[in-house]
N, C-alpha and C positions, 0 to 999 in steps of 0.2 A: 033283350033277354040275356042273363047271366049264363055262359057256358059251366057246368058244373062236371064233376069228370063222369060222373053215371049216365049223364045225358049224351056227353061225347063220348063216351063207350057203344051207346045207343045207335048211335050214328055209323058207329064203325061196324058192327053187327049186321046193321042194314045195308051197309058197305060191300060189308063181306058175302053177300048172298048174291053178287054181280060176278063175282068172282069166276074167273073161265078157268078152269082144274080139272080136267076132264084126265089128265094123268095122275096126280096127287092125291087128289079127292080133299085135298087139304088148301078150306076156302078162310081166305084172310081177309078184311078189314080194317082201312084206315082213316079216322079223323081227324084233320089237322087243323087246329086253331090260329087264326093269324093274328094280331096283335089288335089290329082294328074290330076283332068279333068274329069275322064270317069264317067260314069254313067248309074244307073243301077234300070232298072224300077220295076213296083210292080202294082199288081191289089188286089182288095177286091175277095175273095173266099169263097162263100159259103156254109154251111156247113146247113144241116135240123134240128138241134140243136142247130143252132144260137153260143151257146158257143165256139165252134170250128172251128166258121168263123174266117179265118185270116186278116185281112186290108191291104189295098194299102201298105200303108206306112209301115211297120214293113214287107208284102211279098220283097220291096225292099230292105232293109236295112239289110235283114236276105240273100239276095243274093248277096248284096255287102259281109259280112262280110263270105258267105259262101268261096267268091274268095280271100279272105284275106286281103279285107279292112277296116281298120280302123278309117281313117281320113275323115270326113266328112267336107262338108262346109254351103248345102242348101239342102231343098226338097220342091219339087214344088207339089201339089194337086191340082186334078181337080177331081168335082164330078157333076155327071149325074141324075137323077132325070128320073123313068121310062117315062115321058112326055117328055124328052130330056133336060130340064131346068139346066144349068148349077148353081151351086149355092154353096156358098162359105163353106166350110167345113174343120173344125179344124181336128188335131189328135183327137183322141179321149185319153182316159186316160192312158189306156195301152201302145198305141201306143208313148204318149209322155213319159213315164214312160221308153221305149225301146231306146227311142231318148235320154232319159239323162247317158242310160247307154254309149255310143258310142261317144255324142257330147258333147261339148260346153254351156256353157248359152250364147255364141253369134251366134252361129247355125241359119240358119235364114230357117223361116218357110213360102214358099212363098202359096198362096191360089187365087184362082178368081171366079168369079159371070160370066164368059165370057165376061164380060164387064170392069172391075174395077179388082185391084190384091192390094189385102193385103198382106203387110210384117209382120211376127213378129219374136223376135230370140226367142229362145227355152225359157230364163231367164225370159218372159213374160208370155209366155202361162205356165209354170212349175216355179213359186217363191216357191221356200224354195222345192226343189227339193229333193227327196232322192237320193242319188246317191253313198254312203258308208257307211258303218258301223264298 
């Protein structure tokens, strides 16, 4: 089956409703596509210290890479709004800081409003990327 990004939006959605935010209220979603097809979800997990919550996006990419993948191709985000309001939301810094460790600057970062879906590759949202030393 051909991943399309509506469908890995899908995914992230369904993602996002695993989500532990019991301070937030603010439930996140992540799909990541590996290069071979499969794919392998992620929720925000919250922590009462805040510093120790994990994110959608880095809980999936740390379970991809826990199964021994490395090849990435997309990750799709969906995020929830205690009111239900879907509404478009980037990595945050770490999280894309995680994503350049693993991907590409052509890595593509899909996002939606429930309505409308932003693309960007990773080389966008991360210019002048650290990524070795």
């Amino acid at each position: 089956m051909i991943m399309d990004n509506e469908k890995l939006l899908e995914l992230a959605h369904k993602a996002a409703k695993n989500s532990y935010s019991p301070y937030s209220g603010f439930s996140v979603g992540a799909a990541v596509l590996c290069d071979d097809g499969s794919v392998y979800l992620g929720c925000n997990v919250e922590n009462v210290s805040f510093s120790a919550t994990n994110c959608a996006e880095r809980t999936a990419m740390f379970s991809a890479v826990a199964d021994g993948k490395r090849k990435f191709k997309k990750i799709a985000i969906a995020a929830h709004r205690k009111d239900g309001q879907v509404i478009f939301t980037p990595p945050c810094g770490v999280c894309r800081q995680v994503l350049c460790e693993f991907c590409s600057a052509d890595f593509v970062v899909i996002m939606t409003d429930g309505k409308n879906i932003i693309e960007k590759t990773l080389g966008e949202l991360m210019p002048l990327s650290f990524n070795e030393f």
